[in-house]
KOLLOVEX-309796 format. One record per residue (C-alpha): residue number from 0; residue in three letters; x, y, z. Coordinates in nm, 2 decimals. Layout:
N
NODE num residuo     xx     yy     zz
NODE NUM     ALA      X      Y      Z
...
REM end
This chain:
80
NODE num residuo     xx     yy     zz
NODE   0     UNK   3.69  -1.43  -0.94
NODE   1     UNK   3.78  -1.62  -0.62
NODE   2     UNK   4.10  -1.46  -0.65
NODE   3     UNK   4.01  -1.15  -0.55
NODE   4     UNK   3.72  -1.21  -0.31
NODE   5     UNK   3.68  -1.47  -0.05
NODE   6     UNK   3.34  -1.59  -0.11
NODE   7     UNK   3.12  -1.48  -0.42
NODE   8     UNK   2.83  -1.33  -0.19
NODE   9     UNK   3.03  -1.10  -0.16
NODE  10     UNK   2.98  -0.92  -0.48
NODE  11     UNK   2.63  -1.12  -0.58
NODE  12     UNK   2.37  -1.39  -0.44
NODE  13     UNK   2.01  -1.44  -0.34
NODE  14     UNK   1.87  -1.44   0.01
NODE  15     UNK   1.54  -1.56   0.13
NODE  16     UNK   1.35  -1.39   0.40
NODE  17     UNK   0.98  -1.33   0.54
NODE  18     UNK   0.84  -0.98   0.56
NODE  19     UNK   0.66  -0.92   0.88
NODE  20     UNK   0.48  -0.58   0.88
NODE  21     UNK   0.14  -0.47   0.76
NODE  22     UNK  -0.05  -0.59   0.46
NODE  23     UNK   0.31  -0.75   0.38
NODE  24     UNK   0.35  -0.98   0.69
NODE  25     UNK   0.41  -1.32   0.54
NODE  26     UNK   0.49  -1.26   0.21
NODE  27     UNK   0.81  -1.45   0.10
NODE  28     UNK   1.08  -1.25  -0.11
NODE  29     UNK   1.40  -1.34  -0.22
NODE  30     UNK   1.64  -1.07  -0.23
NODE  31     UNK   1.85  -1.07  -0.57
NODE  32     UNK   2.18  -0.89  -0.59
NODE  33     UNK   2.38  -0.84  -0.92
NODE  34     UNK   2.80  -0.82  -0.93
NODE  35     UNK   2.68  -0.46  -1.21
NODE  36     UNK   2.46  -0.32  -0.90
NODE  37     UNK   2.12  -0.38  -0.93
NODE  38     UNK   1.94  -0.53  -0.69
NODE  39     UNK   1.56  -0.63  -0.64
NODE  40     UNK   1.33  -0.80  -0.41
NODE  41     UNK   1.21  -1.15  -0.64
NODE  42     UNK   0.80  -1.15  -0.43
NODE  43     UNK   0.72  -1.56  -0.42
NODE  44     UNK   0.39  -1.53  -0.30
NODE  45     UNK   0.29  -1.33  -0.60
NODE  46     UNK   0.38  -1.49  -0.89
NODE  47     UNK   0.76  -1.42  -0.88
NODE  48     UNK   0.67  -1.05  -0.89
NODE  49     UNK   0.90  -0.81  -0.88
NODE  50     UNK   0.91  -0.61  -0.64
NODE  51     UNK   1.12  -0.29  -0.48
NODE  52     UNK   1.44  -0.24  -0.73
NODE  53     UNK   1.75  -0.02  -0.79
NODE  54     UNK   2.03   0.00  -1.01
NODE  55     UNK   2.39   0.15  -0.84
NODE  56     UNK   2.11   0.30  -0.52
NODE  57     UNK   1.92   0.48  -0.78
NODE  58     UNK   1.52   0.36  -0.73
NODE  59     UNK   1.36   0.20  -1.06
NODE  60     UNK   0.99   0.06  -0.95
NODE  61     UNK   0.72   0.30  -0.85
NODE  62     UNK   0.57   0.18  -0.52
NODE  63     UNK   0.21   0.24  -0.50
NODE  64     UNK   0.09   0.41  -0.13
NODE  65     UNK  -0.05   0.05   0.01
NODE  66     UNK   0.26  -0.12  -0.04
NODE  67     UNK   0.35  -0.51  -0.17
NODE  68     UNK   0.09  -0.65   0.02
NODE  69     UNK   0.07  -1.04   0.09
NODE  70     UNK  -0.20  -1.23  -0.21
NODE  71     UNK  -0.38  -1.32   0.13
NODE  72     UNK  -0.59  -0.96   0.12
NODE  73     UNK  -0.67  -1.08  -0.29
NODE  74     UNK  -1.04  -1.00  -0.30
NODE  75     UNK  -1.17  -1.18  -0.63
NODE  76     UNK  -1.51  -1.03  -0.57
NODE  77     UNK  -1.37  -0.65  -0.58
NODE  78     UNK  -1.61  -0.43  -0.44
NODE  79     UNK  -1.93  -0.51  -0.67
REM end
């Protein structure tokens, strides 16, 4: 495969980053891209969830109105 690209990131590879905004500031997320297309964000602080995902642009996971927020706002007491 080198033969054709220069480095393999180019066509796949992981990257870890740090969302900063809302109920998602501090949650760590690796982002995942395949050489087929899809690509998805891998959540670390919750489990290895996944989160946003999409095959060729096209969405695939529903994304509920409050967002991916950070396991920090976890409330094991619900609202009794």
């Amino acid at each position: 495969m080198l033969n054709y690209v220069g480095d393999l990131s180019q066509i796949a590879g992981i990257r870890l980053g740090e969302w900063t905004d809302g109920t998602e500031r501090g949650l760590r997320v690796a982002d995942v891209r395949t050489g087929s297309g899809l690509t998805f964000n891998m959540l670390l602080d919750r489990g290895m969830d996944i989160g946003p995902a999409s095959y060729k642009g096209m969405p695939l996971a529903w994304v509920s109105p409050t967002g991916w927020s950070h396991p920090m706002y976890y409330n094991s007491q619900g609202i009794e």
